[in-house]
ZAMARGU-4260 file (C-alpha; in steps of 0.2 Angstrom, whole numbers, plus 5000, padded with zeros to 4 digits):
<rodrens>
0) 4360/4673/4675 | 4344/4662/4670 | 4349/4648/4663 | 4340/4644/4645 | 4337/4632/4634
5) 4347/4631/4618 | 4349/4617/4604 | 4358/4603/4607 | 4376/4607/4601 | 4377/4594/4588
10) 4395/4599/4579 | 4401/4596/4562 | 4403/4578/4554 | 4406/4578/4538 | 4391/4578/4525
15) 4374/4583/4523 | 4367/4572/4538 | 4380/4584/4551 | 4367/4599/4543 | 4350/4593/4539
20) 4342/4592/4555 | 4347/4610/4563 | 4338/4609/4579 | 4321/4623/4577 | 4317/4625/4594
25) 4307/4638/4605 | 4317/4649/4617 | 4309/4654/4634 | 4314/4673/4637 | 4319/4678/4654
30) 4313/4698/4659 | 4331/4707/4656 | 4335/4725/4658 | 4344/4734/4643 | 4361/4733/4651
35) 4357/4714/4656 | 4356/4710/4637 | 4372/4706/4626 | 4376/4710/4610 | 4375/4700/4595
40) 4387/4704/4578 | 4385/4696/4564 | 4396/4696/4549 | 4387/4697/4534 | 4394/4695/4516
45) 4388/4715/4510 | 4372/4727/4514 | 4359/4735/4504 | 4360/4753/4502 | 4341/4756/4505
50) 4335/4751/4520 | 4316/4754/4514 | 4310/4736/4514 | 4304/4733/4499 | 4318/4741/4492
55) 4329/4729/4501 | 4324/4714/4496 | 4338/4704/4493 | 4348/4692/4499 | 4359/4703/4510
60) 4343/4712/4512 | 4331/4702/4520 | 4341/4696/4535 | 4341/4714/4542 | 4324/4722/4538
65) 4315/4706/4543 | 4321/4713/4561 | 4316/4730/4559 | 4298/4726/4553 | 4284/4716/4554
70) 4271/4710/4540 | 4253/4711/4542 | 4251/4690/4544 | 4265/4681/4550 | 4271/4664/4543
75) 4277/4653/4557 | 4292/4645/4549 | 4295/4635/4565 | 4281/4628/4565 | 4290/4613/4557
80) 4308/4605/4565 | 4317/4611/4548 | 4312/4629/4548 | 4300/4626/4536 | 4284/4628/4541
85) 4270/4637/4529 | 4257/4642/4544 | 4250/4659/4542 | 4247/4665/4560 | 4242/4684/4566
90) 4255/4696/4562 | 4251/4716/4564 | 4232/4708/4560 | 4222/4700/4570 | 4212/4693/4559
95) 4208/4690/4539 | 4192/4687/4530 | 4191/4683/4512 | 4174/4690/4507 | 4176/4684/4490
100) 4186/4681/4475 | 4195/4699/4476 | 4191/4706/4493 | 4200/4701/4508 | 4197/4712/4523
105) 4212/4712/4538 | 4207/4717/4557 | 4222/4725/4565 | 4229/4725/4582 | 4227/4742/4595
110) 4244/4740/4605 | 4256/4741/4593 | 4268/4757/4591 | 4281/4762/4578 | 4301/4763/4582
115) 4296/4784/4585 | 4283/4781/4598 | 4267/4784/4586 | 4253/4772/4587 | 4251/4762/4572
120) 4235/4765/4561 | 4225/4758/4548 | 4229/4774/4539 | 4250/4769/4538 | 4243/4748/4534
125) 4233/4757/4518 | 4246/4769/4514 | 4258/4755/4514 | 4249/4745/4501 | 4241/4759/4492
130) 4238/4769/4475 | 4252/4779/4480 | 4265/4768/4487 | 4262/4752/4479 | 4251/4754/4464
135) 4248/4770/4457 | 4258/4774/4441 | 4272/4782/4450 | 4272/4772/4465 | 4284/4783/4479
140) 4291/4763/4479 | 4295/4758/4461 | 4302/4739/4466 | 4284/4736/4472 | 4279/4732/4455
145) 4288/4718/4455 | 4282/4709/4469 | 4264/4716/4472 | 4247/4706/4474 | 4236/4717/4456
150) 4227/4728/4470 | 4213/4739/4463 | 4209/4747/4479 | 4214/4747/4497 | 4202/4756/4510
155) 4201/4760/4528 | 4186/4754/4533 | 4187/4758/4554 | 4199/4763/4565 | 4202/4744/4566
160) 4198/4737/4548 | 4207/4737/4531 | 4200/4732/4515 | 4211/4724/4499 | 4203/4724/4482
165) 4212/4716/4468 | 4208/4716/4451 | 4206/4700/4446 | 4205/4685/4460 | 4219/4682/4470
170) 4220/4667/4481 | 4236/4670/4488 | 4233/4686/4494 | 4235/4680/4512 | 4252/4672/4510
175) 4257/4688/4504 | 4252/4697/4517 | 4264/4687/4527 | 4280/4690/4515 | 4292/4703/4509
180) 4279/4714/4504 | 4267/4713/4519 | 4277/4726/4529 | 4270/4741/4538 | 4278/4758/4537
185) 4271/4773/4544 | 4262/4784/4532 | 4265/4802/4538 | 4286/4800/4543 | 4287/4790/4522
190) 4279/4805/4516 | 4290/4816/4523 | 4306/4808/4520 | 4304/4799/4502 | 4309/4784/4498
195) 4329/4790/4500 | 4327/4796/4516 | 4317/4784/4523 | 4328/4770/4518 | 4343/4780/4527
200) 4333/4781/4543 | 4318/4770/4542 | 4307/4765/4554 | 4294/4750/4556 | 4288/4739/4570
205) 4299/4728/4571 | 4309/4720/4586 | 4323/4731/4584 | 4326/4749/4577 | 4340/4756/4570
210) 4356/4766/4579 | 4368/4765/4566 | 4369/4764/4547 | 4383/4766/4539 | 4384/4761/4519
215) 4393/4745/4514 | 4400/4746/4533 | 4389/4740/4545 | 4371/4743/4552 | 4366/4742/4571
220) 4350/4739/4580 | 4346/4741/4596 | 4330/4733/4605 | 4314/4739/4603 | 4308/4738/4622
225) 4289/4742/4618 | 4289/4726/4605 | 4272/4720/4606 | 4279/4703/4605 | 4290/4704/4618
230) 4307/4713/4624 | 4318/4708/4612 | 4334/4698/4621 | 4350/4706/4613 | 4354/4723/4618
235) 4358/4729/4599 | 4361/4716/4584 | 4375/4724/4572 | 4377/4717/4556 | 4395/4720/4548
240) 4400/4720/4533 | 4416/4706/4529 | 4416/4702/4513 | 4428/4686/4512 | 4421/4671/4519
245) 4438/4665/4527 | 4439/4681/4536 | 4420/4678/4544 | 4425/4661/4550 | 4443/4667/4556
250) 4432/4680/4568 | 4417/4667/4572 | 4431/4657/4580 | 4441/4673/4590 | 4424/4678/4596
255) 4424/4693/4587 | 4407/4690/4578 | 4392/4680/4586 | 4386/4673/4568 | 4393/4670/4552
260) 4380/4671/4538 | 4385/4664/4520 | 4396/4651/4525 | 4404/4637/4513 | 4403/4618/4515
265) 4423/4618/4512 | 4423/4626/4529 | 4418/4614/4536 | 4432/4604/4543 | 4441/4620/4554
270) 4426/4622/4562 | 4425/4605/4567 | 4442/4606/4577 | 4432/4620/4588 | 4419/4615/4603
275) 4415/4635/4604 | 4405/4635/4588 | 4396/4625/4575 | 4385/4626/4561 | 4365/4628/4558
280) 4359/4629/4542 | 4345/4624/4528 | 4338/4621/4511 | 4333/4640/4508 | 4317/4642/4498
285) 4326/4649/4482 | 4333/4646/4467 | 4353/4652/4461 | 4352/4653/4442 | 4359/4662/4426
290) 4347/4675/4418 | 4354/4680/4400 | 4352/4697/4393 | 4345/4694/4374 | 4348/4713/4368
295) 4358/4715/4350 | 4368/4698/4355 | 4370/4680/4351 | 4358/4675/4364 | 4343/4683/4356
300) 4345/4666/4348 | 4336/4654/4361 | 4344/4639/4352 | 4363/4645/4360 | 4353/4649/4377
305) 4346/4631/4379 | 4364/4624/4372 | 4371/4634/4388 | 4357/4625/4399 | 4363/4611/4393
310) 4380/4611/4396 | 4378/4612/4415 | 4380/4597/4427 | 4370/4601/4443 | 4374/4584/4453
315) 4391/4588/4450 | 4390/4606/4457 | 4382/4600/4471 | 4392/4587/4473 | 4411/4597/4471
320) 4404/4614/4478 | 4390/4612/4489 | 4395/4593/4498 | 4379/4588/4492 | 4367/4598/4505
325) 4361/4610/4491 | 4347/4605/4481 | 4345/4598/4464 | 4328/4603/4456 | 4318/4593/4443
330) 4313/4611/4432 | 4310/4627/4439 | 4299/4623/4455 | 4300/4618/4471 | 4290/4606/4483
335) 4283/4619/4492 | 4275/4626/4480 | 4261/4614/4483 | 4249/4605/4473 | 4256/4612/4457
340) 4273/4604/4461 | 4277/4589/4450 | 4287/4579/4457 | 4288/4567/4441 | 4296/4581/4433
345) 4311/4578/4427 | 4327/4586/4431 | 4338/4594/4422 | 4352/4584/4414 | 4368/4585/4406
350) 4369/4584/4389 | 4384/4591/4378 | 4381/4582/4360 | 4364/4590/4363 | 4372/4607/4367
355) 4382/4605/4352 | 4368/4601/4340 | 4360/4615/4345 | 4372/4626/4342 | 4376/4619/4325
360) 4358/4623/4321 | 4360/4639/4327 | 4377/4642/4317 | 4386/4649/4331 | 4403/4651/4327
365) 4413/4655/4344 | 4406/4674/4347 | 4411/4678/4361 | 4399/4677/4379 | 4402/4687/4396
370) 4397/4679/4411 | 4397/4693/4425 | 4396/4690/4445 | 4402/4695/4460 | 4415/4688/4469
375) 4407/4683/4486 | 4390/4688/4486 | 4381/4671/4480 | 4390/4657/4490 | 4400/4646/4477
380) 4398/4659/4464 | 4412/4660/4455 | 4418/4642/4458 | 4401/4639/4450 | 4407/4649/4434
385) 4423/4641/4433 | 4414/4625/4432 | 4400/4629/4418 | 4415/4639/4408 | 4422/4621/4405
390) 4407/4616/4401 | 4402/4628/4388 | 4418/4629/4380 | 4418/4608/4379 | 4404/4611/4368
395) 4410/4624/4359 | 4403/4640/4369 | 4418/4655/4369 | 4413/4658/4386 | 4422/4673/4396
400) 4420/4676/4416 | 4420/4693/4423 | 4420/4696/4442 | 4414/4713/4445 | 4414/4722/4460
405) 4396/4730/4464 | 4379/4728/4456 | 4382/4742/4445 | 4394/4735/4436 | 4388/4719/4435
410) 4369/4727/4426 | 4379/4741/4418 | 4383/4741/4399 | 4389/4724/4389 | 4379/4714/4400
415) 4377/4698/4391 | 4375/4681/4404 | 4375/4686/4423 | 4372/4675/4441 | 4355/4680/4451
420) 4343/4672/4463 | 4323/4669/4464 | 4315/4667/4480 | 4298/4658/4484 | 4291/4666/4497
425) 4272/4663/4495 | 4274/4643/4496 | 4262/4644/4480 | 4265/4644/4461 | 4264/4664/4459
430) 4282/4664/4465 | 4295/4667/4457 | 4288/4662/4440 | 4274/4676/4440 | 4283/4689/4451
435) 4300/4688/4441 | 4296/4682/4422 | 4280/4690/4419 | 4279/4702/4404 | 4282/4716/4414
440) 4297/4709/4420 | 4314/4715/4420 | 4318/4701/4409 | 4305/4703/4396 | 4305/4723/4398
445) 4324/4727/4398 | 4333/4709/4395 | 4323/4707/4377 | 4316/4689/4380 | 4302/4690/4368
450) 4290/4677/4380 | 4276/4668/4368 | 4260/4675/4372 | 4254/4660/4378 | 4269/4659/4392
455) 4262/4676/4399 | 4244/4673/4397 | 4247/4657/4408 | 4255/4667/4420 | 4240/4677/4423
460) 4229/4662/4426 | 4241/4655/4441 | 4240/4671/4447 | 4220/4671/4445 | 4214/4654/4451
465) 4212/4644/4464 | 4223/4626/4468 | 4214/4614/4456 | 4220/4604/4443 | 4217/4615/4430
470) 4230/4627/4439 | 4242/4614/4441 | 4243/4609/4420 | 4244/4628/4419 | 4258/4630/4429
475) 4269/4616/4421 | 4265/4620/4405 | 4272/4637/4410 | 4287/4630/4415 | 4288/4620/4398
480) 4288/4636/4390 | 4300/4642/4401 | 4313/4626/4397 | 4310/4629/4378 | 4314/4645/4379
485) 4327/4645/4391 | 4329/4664/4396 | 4337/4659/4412 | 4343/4641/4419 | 4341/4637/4437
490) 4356/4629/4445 | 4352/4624/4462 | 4342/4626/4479 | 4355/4633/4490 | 4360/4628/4507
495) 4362/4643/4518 | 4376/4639/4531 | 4378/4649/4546 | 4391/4646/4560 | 4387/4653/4577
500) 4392/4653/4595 | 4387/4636/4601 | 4381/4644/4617 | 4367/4654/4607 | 4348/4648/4606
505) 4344/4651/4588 | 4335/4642/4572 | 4336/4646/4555 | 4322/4645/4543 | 4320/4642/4525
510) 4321/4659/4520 | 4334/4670/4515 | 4330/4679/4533 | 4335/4679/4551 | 4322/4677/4563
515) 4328/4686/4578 | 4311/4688/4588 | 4311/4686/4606 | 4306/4666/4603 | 4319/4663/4592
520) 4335/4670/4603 | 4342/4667/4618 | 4358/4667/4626 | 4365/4658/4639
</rodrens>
């Protein structure tokens, strides 16, 4: 077998600098027949139900569906050493032109097929972001209201040409075209099947296309030999669900699974004692935080919401939980967020007397607060909860934790306080604060934060204008707003830990997603 080049093992020391600098290399591919190919399990920490991709956007989401489909541009996160590099490249396009402030207009590719053998058209790319998947007022994809650019129209201009209006400027509509909404479905197969039934059998572009799903069990890939980027190198990529972390590191170990995803710093040490593995992580460009339901409840009272922001020690979360490699923020951005990003700012801080005198003020007087997660979905989660619980009740705060077992229950009635996560996938201001917050919102719709009027009218000039100053005093006065009124408190910037087979080629980027095209995976 070819021999190929693979990071340099580097092994676990103890402490951020052991993690850091995860080697982001290219792999060269050698032409392998099906049977030549291994196959790659990874044990993941849970499964969407929906294999749709906008529908699976999540964290346990992403890292499947980004190897099932391709977006229409493509951001080239290895451009940089880290895996964090913000350069838009071709994707399922060719080519993009901004014709002006609304208009863009996208040249596609000619050799690229669907999972099902059908050509890919510019009929399925303005399906895929059109009135009646993305935009109309019963989109066949409801989440896409979430994430999508205002389109006002989108238009097949030629077999080879696609226009997107918007209704207002947007200059970011390229980044989005190369994140978690810029993927391609076929049109006619969507239409047949629903939203349901094609998140049960999807098919995209991608790498690999599915085999095997199985709900809350597993799902299995298998190559995608006509891949207009190349024959993938693993014969089929299963994804299996193990939902305790020890038990992923115990079978990363055996051999059993290729990749551990999810990992904690505390595992640190057994895996040093191993030459067959190691880890590979970064910085992910997200944000774990606490979002508060405001709904008939103390917390419509934004005086007890900042008094629970207050109360939490971030440094010290890091520091006990994370050994220091996550990522203490200063406020509710992140450096990649360009020009906008302050980094003056300043971070969040402890501060109990102040919690307390907030809640005087606010005559709270020990109601009680639930604090929902999941056990093992967010790395660290319910340590996490442990730790502010002390917190809050040191300043008063009768704070109760409750680990649920599924989404549902978590979302379901009584909700008061709960964990959650915002991604930044557009390296620009719009995200998360625009995409997640905005008035129509799951917050501000079904959560009851009544946002001043002067908090969503700034969101719609950061999604309007283009980087200039006036955008930047925009966006931090936004986030002003947003620490006044406190209607969710970021914690950290995760570190996403995987451990691997030391003998596998393989990067990961800062994104919740796996990048397992042919330039990213090799095998020896």
């Amino acid at each position: 077998m070819s021999h190929l080049i693979r990071p340099t093992r580097r092994g676990f020391m103890t402490g951020a600098a052991a993690l850091a600098g995860a080697a982001t290399l290219r792999f060269p591919t050698p032409a392998l027949a099906q049977s030549d190919r291994p196959d790659l399990v990874i044990a993941v920490q849970g499964l969407v139900d929906n294999l749709e991709p906008i529908a699976a956007i999540s964290n346990v989401g992403m890292r499947v569906v980004n190897a099932m489909y391709d977006t229409l541009l493509y951001r080239n996160f290895l451009a940089n050493p880290d895996g964090s590099g913000a350069v838009i490249e071709p994707g399922l396009a060719t080519n993009v032109e901004r014709l002006n402030d609304h208009t863009v207009r996208v040249t596609l590719r000619d050799d690229v097929v669907f999972h099902n053998g059908e050509p890919m058209t510019a009929q399925d790319v303005a399906f895929s972001f059109g009135y009646d998947r993305m935009f109309g007022p019963e989109p066949l994809t409801p989440r896409a209201a979430y994430f999508r650019p205002d389109l006002a129209e989108v238009s097949v201009i030629d077999d080879s040409t696609v226009e997107f209006v918007t209704n207002g400027p947007d200059y970011a509509m390229e980044k989005r075209l190369a994140s978690w909404i810029g993927w391609v479905v076929p049109e006619g197969y969507f239409r047949d099947k629903g939203l349901d039934g094609f998140g049960t059998a999807p098919i995209g572009t991608g790498p690999y296309k599915l085999k095997e799903f199985l709900r809350g069990d597993r799902v299995v890939l298998e190559a995608n030999d006509d891949y207009w980027r190349g024959r993938p190198t693993a014969r089929t990529v299963t994804f299996v669900v193990v939902p305790e972390t020890a038990t992923r590191v115990a079978g990363l170990i055996s051999g059993e699974y290729h990749i551990a995803c999810a990992l904690n710093p505390d595992n640190i040490p057994l895996l040093q004692r191993y030459e067959e593995v190691e880890g590979r992580g970064a910085q992910i460009e997200n944000t774990h935080l606490v979002v508060h339901n405001q709904v008939d409840n103390v917390l419509a009272d934004k005086r007890v919401r900042r008094a629970m922001h207050k109360c939490i020690d971030r440094d010290a979360l890091n520091t006990a939980l994370w050994a220091g490699l996550a990522g203490v923020t200063n406020g509710f951005q992140l450096p990649m967020q360009g020009e906008a990003y302050d980094p003056g700012r300043a971070p969040y801080r402890q501060d109990i007397e102040g919690a307390k005198a907030l809640l005087a003020e606010a005559g709270y007087s020990g109601e009680p607060i639930t604090y929902r997660t999941l056990n093992d979905y967010y790395v660290n989660s319910v340590a996490a909860a442990q730790a502010m619980q002390q917190w809050w009740q040191e300043a008063g705060l009768n704070v109760e934790i409750e680990i649920k077992e599924n989404w549902g229950q978590v979302t379901g009635d009584g909700l008061m306080s709960r964990n959650w996560s915002n991604g930044f996938p557009l390296t620009d201001p719009v995200t998360p604060l625009t995409t997640d917050w905005h008035e129509g919102s799951n917050v501000q719709k079904n959560y009851g934060w009544k946002a001043p009027e002067e908090f969503n009218a700034l969101l719609g000039k950061i999604r309007s204008m283009p980087n200039s100053p006036e955008r930047s005093a925009a966006f931090q006065r936004a986030l002003d707003i947003f620490d006044d009124e406190a209607p969710g408190t970021p914690l950290y910037r995760p570190y996403e830990l995987y451990g691997i087979q030391s003998s596998i080629g393989w990067s990961p980027v800062t994104f919740e997603w796996m990048e397992l095209r042919p330039h990213n995976l090799a095998f020896d």
